[in-house]
Phi, psi and omega in degrees: 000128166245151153251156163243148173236149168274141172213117190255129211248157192304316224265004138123037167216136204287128154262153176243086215240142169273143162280184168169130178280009189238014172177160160282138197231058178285182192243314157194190199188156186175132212271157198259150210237350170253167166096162182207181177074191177294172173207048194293322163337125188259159171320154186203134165232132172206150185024077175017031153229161200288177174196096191242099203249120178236122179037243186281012200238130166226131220234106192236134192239130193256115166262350165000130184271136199043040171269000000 
């Protein structure tokens, strides 16, 4: 089975990463553009959108395969 994981990084920008344990493997990548502050909040997927709270701000990324 393969997969991807999201990875939302300190510095306010979302990865799209292969795992692989002997390194980071992005895929692609985009700095999250609302919000202030801390961003401790994880990342959410539901009815094929990304879900995202970076400080005072909440962000739905439509991920839908061909959308």
């Amino acid at each position: 089975m393969s997969f991807l994981l999201y990875v939302h990084s300190e510095k306010g920008e979302m990865h799209l990463a292969k795992p692989d344990p002997k390194a980071f493997v992005p895929m692609s990548q985009f700095t999250i553009s609302e919000g202030t502050e801390e961003h401790w909040a994880h990342p959410t997927i539901a009815g094929g959108k990304l879900y995202i709270r970076y400080g005072d701000a909440m962000m739905a990324y439509d991920i839908k395969a061909g959308s």
